[in-house]
N, C-alpha and C positions, 0 to 999 in steps of 0.2 A: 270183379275187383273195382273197387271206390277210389278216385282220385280225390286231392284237395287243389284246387288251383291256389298258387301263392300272390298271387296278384289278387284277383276279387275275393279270394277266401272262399268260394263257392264251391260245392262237390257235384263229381260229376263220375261216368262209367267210361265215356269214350274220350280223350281228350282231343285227338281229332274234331270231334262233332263239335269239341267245347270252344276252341278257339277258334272256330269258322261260326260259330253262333253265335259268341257273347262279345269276343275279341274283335269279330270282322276281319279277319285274316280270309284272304282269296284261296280257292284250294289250290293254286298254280304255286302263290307264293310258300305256300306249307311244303309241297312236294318238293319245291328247287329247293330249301332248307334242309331235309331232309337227307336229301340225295347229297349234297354239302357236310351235313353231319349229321350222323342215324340220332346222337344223343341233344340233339338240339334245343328239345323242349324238355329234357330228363328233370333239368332244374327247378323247372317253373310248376312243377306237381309232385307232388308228397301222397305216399301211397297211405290207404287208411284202412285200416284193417277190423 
């Protein structure tokens, strides 16, 4: 499955990998978010089919 990140406009498969790669998001900071709210990042990518 293809993501669209809404922010760079860029496509990507994994969004994890994507916002730890292009974003610079810490994987520590990803997971406390997560665990906070499973739909955290739901917003910030559009699925593309």
């Amino acid at each position: 499955m293809k993501y669209k990140c809404r922010t760079c406009l860029t496509t990507c498969t994994d969004i994890i990998e994507h916002i730890k790669k292009v974003h610079g998001f810490s994987e520590r900071y990803i997971e406390d978010s997560l665990k906070s709210n499973t739909n955290s990042y739901k917003n910030s990518f559009e699925i593309i089919k």
